[in-house]
N, C-alpha and C positions, 0 to 999 in steps of 0.2 A: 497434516503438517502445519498450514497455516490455519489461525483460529477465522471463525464467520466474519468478526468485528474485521479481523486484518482483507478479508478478500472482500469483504463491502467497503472498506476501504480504497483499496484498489480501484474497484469498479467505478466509485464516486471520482477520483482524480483523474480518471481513464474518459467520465463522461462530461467531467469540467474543463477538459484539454478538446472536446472536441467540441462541445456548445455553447462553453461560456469563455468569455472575454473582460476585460476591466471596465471596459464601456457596458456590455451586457452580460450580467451577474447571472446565476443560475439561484431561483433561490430554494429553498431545503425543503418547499414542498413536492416542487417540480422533478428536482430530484428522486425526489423517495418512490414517486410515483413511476415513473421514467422504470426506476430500475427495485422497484417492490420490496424498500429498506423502510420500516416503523419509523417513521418521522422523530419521535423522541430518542430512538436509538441512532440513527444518523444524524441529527445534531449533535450531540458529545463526541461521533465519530469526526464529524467536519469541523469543531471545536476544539478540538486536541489536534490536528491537523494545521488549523490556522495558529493555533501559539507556538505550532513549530516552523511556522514561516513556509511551510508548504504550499497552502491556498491564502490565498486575501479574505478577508470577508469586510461587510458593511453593512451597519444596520439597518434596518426603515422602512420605508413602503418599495423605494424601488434599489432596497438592499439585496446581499446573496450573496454566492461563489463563488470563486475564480482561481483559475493559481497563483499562489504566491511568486514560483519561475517561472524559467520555459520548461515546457515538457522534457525535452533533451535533459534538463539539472535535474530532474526527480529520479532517481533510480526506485527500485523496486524496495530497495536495501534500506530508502531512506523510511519508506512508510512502514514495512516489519519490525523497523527497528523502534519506531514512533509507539506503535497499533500491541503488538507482541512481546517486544524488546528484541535481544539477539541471545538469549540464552540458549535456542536450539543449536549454537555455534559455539557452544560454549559448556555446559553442564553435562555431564556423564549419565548416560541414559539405562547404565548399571547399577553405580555405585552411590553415595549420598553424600560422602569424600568428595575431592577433587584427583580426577581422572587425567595422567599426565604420559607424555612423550618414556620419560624416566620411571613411571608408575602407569604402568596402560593396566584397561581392564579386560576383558577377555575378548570383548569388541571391538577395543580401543581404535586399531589399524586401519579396521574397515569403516569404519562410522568417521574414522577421519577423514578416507577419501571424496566419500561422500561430502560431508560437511562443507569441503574446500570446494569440493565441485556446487553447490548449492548457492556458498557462499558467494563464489565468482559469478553466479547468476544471476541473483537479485542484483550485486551489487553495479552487473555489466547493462542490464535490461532495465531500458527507460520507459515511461509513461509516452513518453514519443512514439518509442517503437510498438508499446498493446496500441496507441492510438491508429495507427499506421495498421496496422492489422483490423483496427476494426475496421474504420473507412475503407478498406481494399473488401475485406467481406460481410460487409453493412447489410448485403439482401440474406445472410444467411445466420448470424449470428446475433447476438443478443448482449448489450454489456450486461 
């Protein structure tokens, strides 16, 4: 459902909300390492992340990571829609047309319900709240 880029995504803002601060940066090697993302390819992920005003960054020797809000402002919604886009919310998984209310495809109905329910999720489910779940099961899980 969601692509590796969008859920290494995730994982990096999930473990920027719990170790890094404005004062103390996380920086992209610690990261990578932390959470086993190829360093070149998590740079362009935290790169396209900070021009969307998600995380902060800062260059130099004691540069790095941090988030650009609070964890509470980031939804789930904001980084698939950054990392992904939102076409899974959007494009007909039938047809090559545009798939409508007025024009359904043979799916249509169901993949709507789905879709709204999917949608309401990302869009409800903060970086707070994966943070919140790790710290609660820190000895058991892994970001």
């Amino acid at each position: 459902m969601l692509s590796n880029t969008c859920k290494y995504a995730i994982r990096a803002v999930v473990y920027l909300s719990v170790y890094a601060t404005p004062e103390k940066k996380a920086g992209i090697r610690e990261i990578s390492d932390k959470l086993d993302i190829p360093t070149p390819f998590l740079g362009k992920i935290l790169q396209s992340l900070a021009r969307n005003k998600v995380l902060s960054s800062t260059k130099g020797p004691h540069g790095g990571f941090c988030l650009g809000r609070q964890a509470e402002e980031i939804s789930l919604m904001d980084i698939v829609a950054i990392v992904d886009g939102t076409d899974i919310f959007e494009t007909c998984l039938v047809r090559t047309t545009k798939c409508s209310d007025e024009v359904p495809c043979g799916i249509h109905d169901s993949v709507t319900a789905v879709r709204k329910e999917l949608k309401h999720f990302f869009l409800n489910q903060t970086i707070a709240d994966l943070a919140s779940e790790f710290r609660r099961d820190s000895g058991r899980i892994r970001i």
